[in-house]
N, C-alpha and C positions, 0 to 999 in steps of 0.2 A: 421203842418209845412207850412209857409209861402210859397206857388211856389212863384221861381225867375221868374223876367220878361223873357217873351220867346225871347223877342227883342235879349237878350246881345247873345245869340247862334249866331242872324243872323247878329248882329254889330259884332261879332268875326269872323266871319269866312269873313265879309267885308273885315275888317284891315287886314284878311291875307293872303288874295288874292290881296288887292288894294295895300298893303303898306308893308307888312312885308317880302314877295315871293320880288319881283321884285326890292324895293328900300332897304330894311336894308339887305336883304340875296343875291341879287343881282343874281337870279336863274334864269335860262331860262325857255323861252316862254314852254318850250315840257315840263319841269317838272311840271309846274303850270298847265298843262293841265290836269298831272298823276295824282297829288294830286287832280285838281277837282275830277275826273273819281273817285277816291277813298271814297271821301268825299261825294258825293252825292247817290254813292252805300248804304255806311255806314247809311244817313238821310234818305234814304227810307226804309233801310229795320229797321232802329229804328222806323219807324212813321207806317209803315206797323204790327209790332208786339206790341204797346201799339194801335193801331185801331186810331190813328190821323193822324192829316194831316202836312206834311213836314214844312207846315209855323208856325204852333200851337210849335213845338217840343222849349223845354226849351234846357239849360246846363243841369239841371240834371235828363234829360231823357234818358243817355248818360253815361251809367256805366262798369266796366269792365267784369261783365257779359255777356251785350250786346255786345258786342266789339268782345268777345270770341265766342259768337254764330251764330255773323255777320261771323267771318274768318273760322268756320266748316259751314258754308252757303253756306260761297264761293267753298268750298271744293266737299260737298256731294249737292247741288244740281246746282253750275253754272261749276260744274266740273276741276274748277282750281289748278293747279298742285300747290304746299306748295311756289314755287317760286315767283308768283303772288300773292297767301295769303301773305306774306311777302313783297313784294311791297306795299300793301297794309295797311296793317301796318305801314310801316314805313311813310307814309302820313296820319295816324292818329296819329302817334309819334309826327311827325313833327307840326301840327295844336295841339295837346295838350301842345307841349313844350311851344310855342307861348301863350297859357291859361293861364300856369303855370306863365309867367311875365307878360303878361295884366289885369288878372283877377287877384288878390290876392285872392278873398273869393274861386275862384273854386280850389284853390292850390291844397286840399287834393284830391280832386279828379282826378285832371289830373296829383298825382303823381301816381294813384293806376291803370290808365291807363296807366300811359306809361311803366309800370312792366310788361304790358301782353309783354312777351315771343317769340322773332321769332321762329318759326319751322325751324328743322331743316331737310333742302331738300336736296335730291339727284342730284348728280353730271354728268350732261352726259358726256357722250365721244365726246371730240368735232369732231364735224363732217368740213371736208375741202374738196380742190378739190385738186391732186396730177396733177402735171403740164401736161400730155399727156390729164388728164380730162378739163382741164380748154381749151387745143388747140380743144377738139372734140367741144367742147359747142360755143366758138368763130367760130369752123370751119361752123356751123350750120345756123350760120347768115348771110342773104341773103346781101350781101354788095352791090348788084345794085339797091336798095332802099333808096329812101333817111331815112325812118325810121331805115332800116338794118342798115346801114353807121352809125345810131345815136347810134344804139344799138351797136356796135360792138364797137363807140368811150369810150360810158357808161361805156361798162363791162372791156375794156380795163383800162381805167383809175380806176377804183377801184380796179383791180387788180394790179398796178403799184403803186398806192399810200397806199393802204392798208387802207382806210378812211372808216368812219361807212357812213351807207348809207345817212344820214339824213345833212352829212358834203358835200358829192357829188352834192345830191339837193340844198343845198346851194349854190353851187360853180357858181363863177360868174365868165365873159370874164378875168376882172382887175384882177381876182386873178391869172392869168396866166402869166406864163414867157417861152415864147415860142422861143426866141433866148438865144444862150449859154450863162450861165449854166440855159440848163433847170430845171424849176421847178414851183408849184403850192403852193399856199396858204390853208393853209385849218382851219377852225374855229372848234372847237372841245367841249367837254364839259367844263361846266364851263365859257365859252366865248374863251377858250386856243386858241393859237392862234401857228402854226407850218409851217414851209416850208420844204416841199418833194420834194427831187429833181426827175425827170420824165426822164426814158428811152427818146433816142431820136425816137426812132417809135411810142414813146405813143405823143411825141411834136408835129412830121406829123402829125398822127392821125386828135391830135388837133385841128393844123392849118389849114388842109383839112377842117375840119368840121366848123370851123366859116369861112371859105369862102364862101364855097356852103350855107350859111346859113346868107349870106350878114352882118354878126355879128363884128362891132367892138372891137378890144380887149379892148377898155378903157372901155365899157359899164359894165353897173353895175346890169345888169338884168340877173334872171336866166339864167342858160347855157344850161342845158337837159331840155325840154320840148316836149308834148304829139303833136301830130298830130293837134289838136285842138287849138296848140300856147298857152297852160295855163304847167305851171311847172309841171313836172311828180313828183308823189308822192310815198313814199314806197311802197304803196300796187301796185305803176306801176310797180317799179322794180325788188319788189317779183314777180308779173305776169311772167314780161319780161326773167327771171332769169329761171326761171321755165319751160316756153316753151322752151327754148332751152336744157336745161338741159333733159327733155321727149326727144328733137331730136333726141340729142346726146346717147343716151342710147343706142343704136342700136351698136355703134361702140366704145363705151363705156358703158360696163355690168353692171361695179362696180357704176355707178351713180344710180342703183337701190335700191344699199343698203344701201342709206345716205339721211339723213335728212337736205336736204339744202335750205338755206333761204341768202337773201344778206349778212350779217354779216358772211356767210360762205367763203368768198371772201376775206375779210378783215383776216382769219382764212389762210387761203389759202397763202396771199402774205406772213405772218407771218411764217410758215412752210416752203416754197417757199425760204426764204433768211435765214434761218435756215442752208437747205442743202446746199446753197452757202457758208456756214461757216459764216455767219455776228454776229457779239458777241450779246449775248442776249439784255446788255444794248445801244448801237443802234439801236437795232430792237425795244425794249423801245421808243425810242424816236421818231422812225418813225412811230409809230402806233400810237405817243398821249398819251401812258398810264401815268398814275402820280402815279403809282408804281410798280417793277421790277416786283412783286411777280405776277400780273397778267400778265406780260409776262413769267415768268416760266412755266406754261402750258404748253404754246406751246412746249419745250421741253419733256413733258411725252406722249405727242400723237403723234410726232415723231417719227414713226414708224420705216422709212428709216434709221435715225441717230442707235436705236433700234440695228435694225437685221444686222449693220457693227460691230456696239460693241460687239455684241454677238457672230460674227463671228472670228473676233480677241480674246475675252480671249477664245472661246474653252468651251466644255464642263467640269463642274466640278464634277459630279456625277458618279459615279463608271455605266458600263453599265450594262447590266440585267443579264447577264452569275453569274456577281461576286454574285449579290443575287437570284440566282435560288432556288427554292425549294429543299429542301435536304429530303429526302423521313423517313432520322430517325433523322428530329427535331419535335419538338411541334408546332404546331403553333403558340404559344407564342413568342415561340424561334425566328421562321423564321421573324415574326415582327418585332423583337426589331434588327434582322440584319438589317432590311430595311434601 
C-alpha cells in the first residue's frame, strides 16, 4: 500500500488551528489551547509507540486502536481521572470531524475514530463555601496592604458576581458600572456576553480600589494584576484562594474537609442565592449558564434547603419499637417485617 504523504496530517491540523478553530467555529483563545494540549499529547505518544518522529507521522498512522491506547495512557500512567480522558477525546473528535469534510479519502477513518466511546466518569460532590466560611476567609485578608485591599476586592467580586475565574481576569475598568444601578460586564464562554448587577459594598469596594490604584474607569486594561503590574493568572488566584482558606481553618474546621479551587466561589454565590430563595432560572442567568439543567445541581448539594424539607414532612418510617425482635419469629420473618 502506497503511504499517504505525511505532509496532509500536518496541512490538516494547520487548517484547524489557523482557520477552522477561530474563523468557521469561532471558538475561543482557551479552547484552542485545550485542543492543542490534546493533540500534541496524542502525536507524541503515536510517534513515540511506531519509534518515529512527530514530523514523519502520516494520517494513517493514527487509528482507533491507537486512539484507545493513548486515553488508557492517560489513565494508568499520567494518572488522569476518566474526566480529562474525556476532554481529551472530545479534541480528537473535534479535529477528526474537521478530516471527515477536508479530507474525503481519510472519511473512513475518521468515522471509525470518532466511534471511540467517552468513559463514563464519576460525579463529585460539589464542594462550596457556606456563608460564615466565605466571611472567616475574607476575614483573614490583611486589608492594610495594598496587595490585601486587592485580594479582598478579588475574592469579593467573585463572590458577588458568581463569574468563572478566567471571566474575572478578564475584567476590565470599562466593564464597570459603579454609579447606580450597580453592575459589571462580564464575557463568558462562547464570547456570551451578561451584566451582573453588584452589591453596593462590592461597588465601594470597587471604586476604593481603582483609586488607590490611579486606574481610570474608561481604561481598557486588565483590572486584577500581580504585584509585578502583569495580569494575575488562574494558578494566582488558585494560590491566593488557597492561602487564605489554610488561614481561615483555625476558625473555620469545616474548610478542612473540602476540596476547593476558584470555581468553588462561583459554586458558592450559586448556593448562596439559592438560600435567598432566587428561582433557579435567574440564578441561570446570573451564572451565564446556557442550560437550566446545569444549574439544577445546585439544588441537590443544598444541603440547607435539605435538612428544612425534611424537617417539615417529618419522619415517615415506623420507629424501631414497631419492628423490634420478637424472640418466637424466624428470622425470616422478622425481615420481611422490616
Amino acid at each position: 500500500m502506497k503511504r499517504a504523504n505525511p505532509n496532509t496530517l500536518a496541512l490538516t491540523l494547520h487548517e484547524f488551528f489557523s482557520e477552522h478553530i477561530p474563523r468557521s467555529r469561532g471558538l475561543s483563545r482557551c479552547t484552542l489551547l485545550s485542543y492543542r494540549d490534546s493533540l500534541s499529547l496524542l502525536l507524541r505518544f503515536v510517534a513515540n509507540h511506531g519509534g518515529q518522529q512527530v514530523a514523519d507521522l502520516g494520517m494513517e498512522d493514527i487509528n482507533p486502536q491507537l486512539v484507545l491506547a493513548f486515553l488508557d495512557h492517560l489513565e494508568s500512567h499520567r494518572h488522569n481521572k476518566a474526566s480529562t480522558r474525556n476532554v481529551r477525546l472530545a479534541a480528537i473528535h473535534a479535529f477528526f470531524r474537521h478530516v471527515a469534510t477536508s479530507r474525503p479519502e481519510c472519511l473512513e477513518r475518521a468515522q471509525r475514530i470518532l466511534a471511540v466511546p467517552f468513559k463514563r466518569a464519576s460525579t463529585r460532590i460539589v464542594d462550596y463555601l457556606e456563608f460564615d466560611e466565605i466571611q472567616a476567609v475574607l476575614a483573614e485578608i490583611d486589608r492594610l496592604t495594598l496587595d490585601g485591599r486587592r485580594d479582598f476586592a478579588l475574592l469579593a467580586t467573585m463572590f458577588n458576581t458568581g463569574a468563572r475565574v478566567q471571566e474575572i481576569l478578564d475584567l476590565r475598568p470599562c466593564d464597570l458600572q459603579l454609579d447606580r444601578p450597580f453592575q459589571i460586564r462580564l464575557f463568558g464562554k462562547g464570547r456570551k456576553e451578561r451584566i451582573c448587577p453588584l452589591w453596593p459594598q462590592t461597588a465601594e469596594l470597587l471604586k476604593a480600589f481603582l483609586v488607590e490604584r490611579s486606574v481610570e474607569l474608561a481604561s481598557s486594561e486588565r483590572l486584577f494584576r500581580n504585584h509585578r503590574g502583569t495580569p494575575l493568572t488562574r494558578f494566582g488566584v488558585r494560590y491566593l484562594l488557597g492561602k487564605y482558606c489554610d488561614k481561615a481553618m483555625p476558625s473555620a474546621p469545616t474548610l478542612s474537609n473540602k476540596r476547593l479551587h476558584p470555581h468553588s466561589m462561583r459554586h458558592s454565590t450559586a448556593v448562596h442565592l439559592l438560600h435567598a430563595g432566587v428561582d433557579i432560572v435567574t440564578i441561570s442567568h446570573w451564572l451565564g449558564h446556557s442550560s437550566i439543567n446545569t444549574t439544577n445541581r445546585y439544588a441537590t448539594v443544598d444541603l440547607d434547603t435539605k435538612r428544612k424539607a425534611i424537617a417539615k414532612a417529618g419522619p415517615l418510617t415506623p420507629g424501631p419499637s414497631e419492628a423490634a425482635w420478637r424472640g418466637d419469629a424466624s428470622i425470616l420473618e422478622w425481615l420481611e417485617s422490616l
